[in-house]
Structures are given as structure tokens and as C-alpha cells.
C-alpha positions in Angstrom: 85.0 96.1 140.3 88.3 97.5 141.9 88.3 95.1 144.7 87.6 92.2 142.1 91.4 93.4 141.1 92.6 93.9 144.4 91.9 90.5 145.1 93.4 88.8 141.7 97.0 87.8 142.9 95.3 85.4 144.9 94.5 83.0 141.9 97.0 80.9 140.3 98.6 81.5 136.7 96.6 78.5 135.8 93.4 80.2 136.8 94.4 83.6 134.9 94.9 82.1 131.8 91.1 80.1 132.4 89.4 83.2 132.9 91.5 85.0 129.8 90.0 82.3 127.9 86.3 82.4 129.1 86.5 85.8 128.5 87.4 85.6 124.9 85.7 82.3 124.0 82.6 82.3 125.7 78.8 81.9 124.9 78.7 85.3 123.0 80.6 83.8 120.1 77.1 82.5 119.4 75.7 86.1 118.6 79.0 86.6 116.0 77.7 82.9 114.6 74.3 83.8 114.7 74.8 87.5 113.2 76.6 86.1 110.3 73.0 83.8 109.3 70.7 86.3 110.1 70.4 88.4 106.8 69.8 85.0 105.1 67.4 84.0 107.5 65.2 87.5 107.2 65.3 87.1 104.0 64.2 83.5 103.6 61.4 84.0 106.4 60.0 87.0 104.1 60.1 84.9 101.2 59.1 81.0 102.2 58.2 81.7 105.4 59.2 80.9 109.3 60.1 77.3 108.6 61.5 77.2 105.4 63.8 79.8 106.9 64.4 77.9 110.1 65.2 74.4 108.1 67.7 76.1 106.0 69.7 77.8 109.2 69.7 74.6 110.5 70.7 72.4 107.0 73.1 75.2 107.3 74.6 74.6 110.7 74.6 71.3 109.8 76.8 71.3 107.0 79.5 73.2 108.9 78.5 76.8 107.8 80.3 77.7 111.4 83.5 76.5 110.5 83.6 78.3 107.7 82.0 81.7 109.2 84.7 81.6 111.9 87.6 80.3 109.4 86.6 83.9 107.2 86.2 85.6 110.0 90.2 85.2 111.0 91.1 86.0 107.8 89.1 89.6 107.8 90.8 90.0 111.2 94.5 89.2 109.7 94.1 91.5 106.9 92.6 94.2 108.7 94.9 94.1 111.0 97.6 94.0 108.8 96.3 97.0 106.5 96.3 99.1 110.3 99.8 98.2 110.8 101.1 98.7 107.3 98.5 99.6 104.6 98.9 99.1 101.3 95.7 97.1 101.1 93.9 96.6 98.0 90.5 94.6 96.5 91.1 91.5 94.4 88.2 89.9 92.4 88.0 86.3 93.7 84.9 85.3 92.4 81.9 83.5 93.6 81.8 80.1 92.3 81.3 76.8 94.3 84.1 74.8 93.9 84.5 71.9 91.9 88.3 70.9 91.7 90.3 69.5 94.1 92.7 72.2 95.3 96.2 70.0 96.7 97.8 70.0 99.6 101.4 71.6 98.4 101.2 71.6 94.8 101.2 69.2 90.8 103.2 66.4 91.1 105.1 64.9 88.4 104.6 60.9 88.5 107.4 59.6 87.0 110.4 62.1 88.7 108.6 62.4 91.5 109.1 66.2 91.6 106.8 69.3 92.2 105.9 70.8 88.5 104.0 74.0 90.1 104.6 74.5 93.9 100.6 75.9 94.9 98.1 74.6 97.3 96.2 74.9 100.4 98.2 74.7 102.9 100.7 77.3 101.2 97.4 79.4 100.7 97.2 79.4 104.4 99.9 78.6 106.9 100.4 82.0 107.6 96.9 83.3 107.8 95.4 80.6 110.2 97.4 77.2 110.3 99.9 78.8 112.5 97.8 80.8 115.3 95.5 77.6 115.1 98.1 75.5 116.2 99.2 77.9 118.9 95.3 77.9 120.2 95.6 74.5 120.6 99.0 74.3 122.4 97.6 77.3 124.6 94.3 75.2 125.5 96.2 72.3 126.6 98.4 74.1 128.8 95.7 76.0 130.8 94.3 72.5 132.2 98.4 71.5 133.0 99.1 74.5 135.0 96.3 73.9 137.0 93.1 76.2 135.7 89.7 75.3 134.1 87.5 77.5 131.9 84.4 75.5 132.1 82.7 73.3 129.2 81.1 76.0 127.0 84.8 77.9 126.7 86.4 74.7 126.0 83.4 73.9 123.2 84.3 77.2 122.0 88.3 76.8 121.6 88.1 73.9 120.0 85.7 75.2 117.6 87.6 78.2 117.0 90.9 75.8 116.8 89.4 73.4 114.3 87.7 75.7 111.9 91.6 77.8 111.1 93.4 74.5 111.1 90.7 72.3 109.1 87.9 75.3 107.1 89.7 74.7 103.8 90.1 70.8 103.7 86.8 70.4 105.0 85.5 72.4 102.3 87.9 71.2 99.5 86.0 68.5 97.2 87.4 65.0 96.8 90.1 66.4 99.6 89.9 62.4 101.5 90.0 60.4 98.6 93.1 57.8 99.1 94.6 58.4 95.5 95.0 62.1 96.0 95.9 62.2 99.3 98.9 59.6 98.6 99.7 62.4 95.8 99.4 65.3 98.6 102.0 62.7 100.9 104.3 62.1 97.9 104.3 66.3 97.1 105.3 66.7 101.4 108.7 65.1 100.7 109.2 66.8 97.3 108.6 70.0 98.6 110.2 69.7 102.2 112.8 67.4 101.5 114.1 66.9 97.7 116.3 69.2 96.5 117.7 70.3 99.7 114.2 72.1 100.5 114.7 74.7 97.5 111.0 74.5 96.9 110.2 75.7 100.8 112.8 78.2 100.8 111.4 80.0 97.7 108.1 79.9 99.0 109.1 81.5 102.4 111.2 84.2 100.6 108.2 85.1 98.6 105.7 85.1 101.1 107.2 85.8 104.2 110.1 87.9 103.7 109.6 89.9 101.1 106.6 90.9 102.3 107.8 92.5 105.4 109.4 96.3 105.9 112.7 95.4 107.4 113.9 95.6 110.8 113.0 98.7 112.4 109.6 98.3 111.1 109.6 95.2 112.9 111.0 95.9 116.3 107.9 99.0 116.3 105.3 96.9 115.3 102.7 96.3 117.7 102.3 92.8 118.0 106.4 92.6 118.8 105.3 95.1 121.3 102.5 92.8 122.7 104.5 89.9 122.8 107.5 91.9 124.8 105.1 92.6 127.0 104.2 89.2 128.0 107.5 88.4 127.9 108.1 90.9 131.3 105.0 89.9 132.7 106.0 86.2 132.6 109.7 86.9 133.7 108.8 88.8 136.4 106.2 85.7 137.4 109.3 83.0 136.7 111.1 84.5 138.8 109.3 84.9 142.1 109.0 81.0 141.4 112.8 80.3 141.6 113.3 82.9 144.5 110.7 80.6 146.2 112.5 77.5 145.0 116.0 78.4 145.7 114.9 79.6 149.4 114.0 75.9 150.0 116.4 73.7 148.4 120.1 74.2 148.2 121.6 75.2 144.3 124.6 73.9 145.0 122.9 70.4 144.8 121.9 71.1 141.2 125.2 71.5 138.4 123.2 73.2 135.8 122.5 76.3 138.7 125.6 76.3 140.4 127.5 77.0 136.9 125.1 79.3 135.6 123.5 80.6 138.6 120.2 79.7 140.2 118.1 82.9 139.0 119.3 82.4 135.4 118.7 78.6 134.2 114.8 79.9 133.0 116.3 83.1 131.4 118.8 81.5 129.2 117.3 81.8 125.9 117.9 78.6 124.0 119.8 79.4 121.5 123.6 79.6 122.6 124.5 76.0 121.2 122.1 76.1 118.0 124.4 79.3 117.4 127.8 77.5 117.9 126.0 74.9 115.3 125.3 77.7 112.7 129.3 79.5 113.3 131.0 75.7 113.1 128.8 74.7 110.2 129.7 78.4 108.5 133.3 77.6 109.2 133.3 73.8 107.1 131.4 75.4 104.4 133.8 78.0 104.1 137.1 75.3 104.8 135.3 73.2 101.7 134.5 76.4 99.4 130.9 75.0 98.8 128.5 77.9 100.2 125.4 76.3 100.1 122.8 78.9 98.1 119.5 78.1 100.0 117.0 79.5 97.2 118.4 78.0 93.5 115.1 76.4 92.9 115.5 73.7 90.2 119.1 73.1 90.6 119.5 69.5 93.2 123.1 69.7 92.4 124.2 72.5 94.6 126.6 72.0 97.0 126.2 72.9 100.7 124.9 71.2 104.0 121.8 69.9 104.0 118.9 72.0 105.0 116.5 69.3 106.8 119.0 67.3 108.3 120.5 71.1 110.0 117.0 71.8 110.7 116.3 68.3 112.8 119.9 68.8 114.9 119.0 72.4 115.7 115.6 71.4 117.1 116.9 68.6 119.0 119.9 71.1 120.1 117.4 73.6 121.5 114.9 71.1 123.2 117.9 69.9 125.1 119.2 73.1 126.1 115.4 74.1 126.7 114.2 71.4 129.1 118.4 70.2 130.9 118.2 73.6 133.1 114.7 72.8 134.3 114.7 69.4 135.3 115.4 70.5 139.0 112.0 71.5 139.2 110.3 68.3 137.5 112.5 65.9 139.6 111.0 68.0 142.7 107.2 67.8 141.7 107.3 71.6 140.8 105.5 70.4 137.6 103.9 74.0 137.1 107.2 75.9 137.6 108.9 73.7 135.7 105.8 74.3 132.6 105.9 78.1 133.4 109.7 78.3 132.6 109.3 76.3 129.2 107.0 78.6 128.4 109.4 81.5 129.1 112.8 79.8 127.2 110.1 79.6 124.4 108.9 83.2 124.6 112.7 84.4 124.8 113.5 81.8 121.8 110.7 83.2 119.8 111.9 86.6 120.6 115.9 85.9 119.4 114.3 84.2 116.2 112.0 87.1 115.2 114.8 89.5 115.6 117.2 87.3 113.4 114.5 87.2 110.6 114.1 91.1 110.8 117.9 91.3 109.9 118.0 89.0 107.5 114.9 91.2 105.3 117.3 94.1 105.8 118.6 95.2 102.5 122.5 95.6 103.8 122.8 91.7 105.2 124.0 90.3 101.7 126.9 93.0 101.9 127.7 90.9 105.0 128.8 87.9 102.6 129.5 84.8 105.3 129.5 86.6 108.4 125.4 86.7 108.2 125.4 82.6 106.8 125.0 81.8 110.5 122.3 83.9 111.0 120.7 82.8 107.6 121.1 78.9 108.8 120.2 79.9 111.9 116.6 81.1 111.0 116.0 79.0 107.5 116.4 76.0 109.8 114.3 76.6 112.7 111.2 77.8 110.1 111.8 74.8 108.0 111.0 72.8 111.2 108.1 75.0 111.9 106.6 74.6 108.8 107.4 70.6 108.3 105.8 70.3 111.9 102.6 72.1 111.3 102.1 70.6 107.8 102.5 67.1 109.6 100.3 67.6 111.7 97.6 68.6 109.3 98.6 65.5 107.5 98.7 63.1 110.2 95.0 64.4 111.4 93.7 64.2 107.8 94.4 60.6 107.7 91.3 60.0 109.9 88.8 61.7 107.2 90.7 59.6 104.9 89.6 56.6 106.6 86.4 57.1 107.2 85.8 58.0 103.1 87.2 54.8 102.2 84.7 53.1 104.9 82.0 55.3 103.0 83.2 54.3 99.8 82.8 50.8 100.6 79.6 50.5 101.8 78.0 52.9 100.5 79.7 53.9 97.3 76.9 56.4 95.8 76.3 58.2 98.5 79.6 60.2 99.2 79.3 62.5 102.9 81.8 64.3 102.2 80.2 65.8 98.6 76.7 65.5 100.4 78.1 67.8 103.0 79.5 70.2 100.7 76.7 70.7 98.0 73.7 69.3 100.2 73.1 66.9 97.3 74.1 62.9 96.5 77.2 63.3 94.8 78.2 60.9 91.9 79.8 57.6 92.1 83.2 58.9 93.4 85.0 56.7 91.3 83.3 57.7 88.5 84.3 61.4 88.7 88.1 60.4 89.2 88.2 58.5 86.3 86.7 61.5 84.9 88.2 64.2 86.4 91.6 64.1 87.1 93.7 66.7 89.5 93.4 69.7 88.2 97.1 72.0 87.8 97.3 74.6 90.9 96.7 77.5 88.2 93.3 76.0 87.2 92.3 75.3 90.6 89.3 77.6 91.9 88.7 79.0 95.4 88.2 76.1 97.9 86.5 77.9 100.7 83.0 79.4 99.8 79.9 80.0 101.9 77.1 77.5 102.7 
């Protein structure tokens, strides 16, 4: 009702953001889940009957066929969305086939060099279709409860369903995905891809896949999810800074170094950025001083000169957390906790902001006419999504290692009965170490589709 409005200023951000979330993630996911069963269970009740048809909804539940259902559901949305905003779509023949290879993480791994052979794998497949808005789901969910709101346990159930099924669908469903031998080979393929060669296997990737694939700046700057996201970034400024007027009202700036040079209304709308800039133009200037330009993207040459693209990536980050969180600790040494949450939030939104701009120049067909004067830029955004990526694929990595343990701990007392295979054919696999003696990795371009419906 109108007065329902009238009356939301009086609950805190915290609370907005809860009811946001119940909105969105609420009990009526179950009729999407349940939707997506029922032709299978009409058709099975008219066939076998009521409880043949209710065992096999269940079997299916069981064996994760939500995780899946809502994993291809976010990919329909992403490319629906993305045929709305630019067209261009078009069918491809996948295929229906269970899958019976073992799809890795990054990509073939030559054993003696150490080196990637074919650069090709799951998470590649999907970082940009799910891992990354399922990370951001789950950094979103733990800051409601921190700034102070709560969405009940049946939202909560929900979000963590919805967060686990785009970061975990295709491992889950992946066979042989926790044995130890391949996932020491899906470790040893991390560091070949993000770190050998001065990352030339990551940068290829992301000028393939998320460069080239865009339509340049002014495309960008019109689309509507850059709209959206300004949006929320008035919205939240405007919100910020009612907090500091409070703040500063209270307690004297003059006390605080940070405000009095900068001045108290501006320490939250100072995008982080400034020194990772400085960074990029000194680091510009030495490579031009030592005549080594570094070329980013010469995949298969490790002997090309330049700075090193990790090691820029991990000062940058460390740079900008600094410059992020120094402004705001008046707020956290005061016990403004939430304030002091709200404007990390906001140097984030404005980073985010600076960083999408920065990549929309750098797809523009005239930056390489700009020769070195566009190498800060270029290190500028190369090493901020190299740390994006490297996070996000650790993290994967880091949460695998628990399905990891608990196949070994299968494997030793029970080595016949494998859960993992049981879970994704609903039938006693083989001796697993039977089959790997058998069946070795397959190569990326023999590798068949991973994700397929219970």
C-alpha cells in the first residue's frame, strides 16, 4: 500500500536490503523448482503410476536435480538477456549425452614442462556466466546480516541454494571431478595458466572471451545494466552521505588527518584508484626508460620482456585496499561499524564504476593508435581482472578441496561404492581406481558437456 511506502525510511539500510532479498528468494522459488519436474512427473504418473512417479521426483531431488535446474536456469537468463541487449543470438547443437569424461578445471597439462598444452575447462566455460554473480551473491548475503538486517531462514535456505548451485552445478556434476590425481593436475594447471609465462595464457583467454565480445565504448556506457548499476550508485551516495553529515555534526574533522586534507564529505567519495594510477604512469615510465614494452598477449613466448603481470596485479590490490579502507577508519575506531561498511561498499561501487569505464576504452578500435599513452590504462585493467579471476578461481579451488576429502575417505572405506558416481548416474560406479587406470584425462577438445539433466 502507499502508506507501506510512506513509512519505509523508518527501516534501516540493513533491513532494505533483508526485505530486497526475501522478496527475490523466497518460498516461490519452490514453484520455478517444482515447474521444471512437473512434465516428467505427469508423464511418469500416466505411465507407472502415482508412486513410481513420486519415487523418481524424489531420487531426483535427491541427486541434486535442483542445483542443476537453477544452475540452467542462470544461464537461460544470461543469454536471454544478453540477446535483448545486443542480439546476435544463435542455436548450437550441444547434444544430449550423459557425460563420461572428466572435463578439468583450466585445461591438458603437459607432465614433464609443466605447461598448459590446450588452455579449456570448466571454470573458463563458466566464470563469466555464473562464477562471478555467484560470488557476488555470496558477498551480498553476508553483508545484509553485518549491516544490521535479517531475511528470515527460508530466504537465507534459498540464497545459499541459489549461491551454491552457479558456483558449484558443473563440478558437482563433472565425473571423477574429486579424485586426488586429477585434482593435483587441476592445482598444477592454476599456476600454469595464472602465473607461468607472465599470465599469457589468462590474458588470451580474457581477450577472446571478454573483450572481443563486447561493442565498444559507447555501447557500453548505454547499456542497461551500466545504467542499473549508476543508479545504485546515486542511491547509495546520496545514503553515505547523510551518514557523514551526521558524523561530522558530532565529532570534530579536524581531529581526523585523512578529512582535514581531503575534506570531511569526500574521504567515502574518493574512488580508489588515484595511487593504483600513479602505479600504472611510473611503471609506463621504467618500461619506456628500459625499451622493454611488455606485450601482454604473445601466448607461447616466456621470454618477453616487460613487468610482471601477477606481481603488478598483487601491489595494485593491496594499493587500493589501503587507499579503500585508510579514509574510513574514523568511523570503525568510533563504533560506526555500519557507516564504516556502507562506505566500503560505495569506494567499491565507484571502483567498479572507473574499471568498467577503463575496459570500455581499451575494446575501442582507436586505443592502439594511442601507442604508450593507453599502457597505463591497459596495466591498469589487465591487473585488477587478473586478480579478479585468480581470486574467484581460488576460491573454487580452496572449497573443492573438501569434496576432495571426503572421496578419498570414500575411497578408503568403501572403495566400490563411489557417491560421487552413485550421485551422478544413480548406479554403483566401478572400482574408481580401476577406471583411472583405464581411462585417463581426456584432452579439452574430446571432453563432452559436463552439466546434463537428472
Amino acid at each position: 500500500s502507499f502508506q507501506a511506502y510512506m513509512n519505509c525510511p523508518t527501516a534501516t539500510a540493513g533491513e532494505s536490503m533483508a526485505v530486497v532479498l526475501s522478496a527475490w528468494c523466497s518460498w516461490v522459488l519452490l514453484f520455478f523448482l517444482f515447474g521444471q519436474a512437473m512434465p516428467l512427473f505427469m508423464q511418469m504418473w500416466m505411465e507407472m503410476g502415482l508412486k513410481s512417479a513420486t519415487l523418481r521426483i524424489l531420487k531426483q531431488w535427491a541427486s541434486g536435480s535442483w542445483c542443476f535446474f537453477m544452475f540452467q536456469a542462470k544461464l537461460v537468463g544470461y543469454y536471454v538477456l544478453n540477446e535483448i541487449r545486443y542480439g546476435g543470438a544463435r542455436y548450437v547443437n550441444t547434444g544430449r549425452g550423459l557425460p563420461t569424461q572428466r572435463s578439468p578445471f583450466l585445461g591438458a597439462l603437459d607432465p614433464d614442462s609443466g605447461l598448459l598444452t590446450k588452455v579449456s575447462g570448466l571454470y573458463l566455460d563458466y566464470a563469466r556466466l555464473s562464477y562471478y554473480d555467484g560470488v557476488k551473491l555470496a558477498l551480498a548475503a553476508c553483508l545484509v546480516p553485518l549491516m544490521g538486517g535479517y531475511a528470515g531462514i527460508v530466504t537465507w535456505l534459498f540464497v545459499g541454494m541459489a549461491a551454491f548451485s552457479w558456483l558449484y552445478a558443473p563440478f558437482l556434476f563433472n565425473p571423477y571431478q574429486f579424485s586426488s590425481d586429477y585434482f593435483l593436475t587441476d592445482l598444477k594447471s592454476w599456476v600454469a595458466f595464472f602465473l607461468r609465462e607472465n599470465a599469457t595464457h589468462w590474458v588470451q583467454w580474457y581477450n577472446e572471451t571478454q573483450l572481443k565480445p563486447r561493442r565498444g565504448f559507447r555501447h557500453s556506457v548505454w547499456d542497461v545494466k551500466f545504467l542499473l548499476g549508476f543508479f545504485v550508485l546515486l542511491v547509495w551516495s546520496s545514503a553515505m552521505s547523510k551518514k557523514l553529515e551526521l558524523y561530522w555534526n558530532i565529532y570534530d574533522y579536524h581531529e581526523d588527518f585523512v578529512a582535514s586534507l581531503v575534506g570531511p564529505q569526500t574521504i567515502a567519495f574518493v574512488p580508489p584508484i588515484l595511487a593504483s594510477v600513479v602505479i600504472c604512469v611510473l611503471l609506463t615510465l621504467l618500461e619506456c626508460a628500459a625499451c622493454c614494452r611488455g606485450q601482454l598477449a604473445v601466448p607461447g613466448k616466456p621470454e618477453q620482456k616487460g613487468f610482471y603481470l601477477p606481481a603488478i596485479a598483487v601491489i595494485l590490490i593491496l594499493v587500493e585496499v589501503s587507499e579503500s579502507v585508510i579514509p574510513l577508519l574514523c568511523l570503525e575506531q568510533r563504533s560506526w561499524r555500519k557507516a564504516f561498511l556502507a562506505g566500503l561498499v560505495l569506494k567499491l561501487l565507484l571502483f567498479s564504476l572507473f574499471l568498467f569505464l577503463a575496459e570500455a576504452v581499451i575494446n575501442r578500435s582507436y586505443f592502439q593508435r594511442w601507442g604508450m599513452l593507453g599502457r597505463p590504462v591497459e596495466l591498469f585493467v589487465y591487473a585488477n581482472r587478473w586478480a579478479r579471476d585468480a581470486a574467484v578461481s581460488t576460491l573454487l579451488l580452496a572449497t573443492l578441496t573438501i569434496g576432495v576429502g571426503l572421496h578419498s575417505l570414500n575411497e578408503m572405506a568403501c572403495p566400490t561404492w563411489n557417491l560421487h558416481q552413485l550421485l551422478i548416474y544413480r548406479a554403483r560406479a566401478r572400482n574408481l581406481k580401476d577406471h583411472l587406470a583405464e581411462d585417463p584425462l581426456p584432452e579439452p577438445n574430446q571432453r563432452k558437456s559436463t552439466v546434463t539433466a537428472l
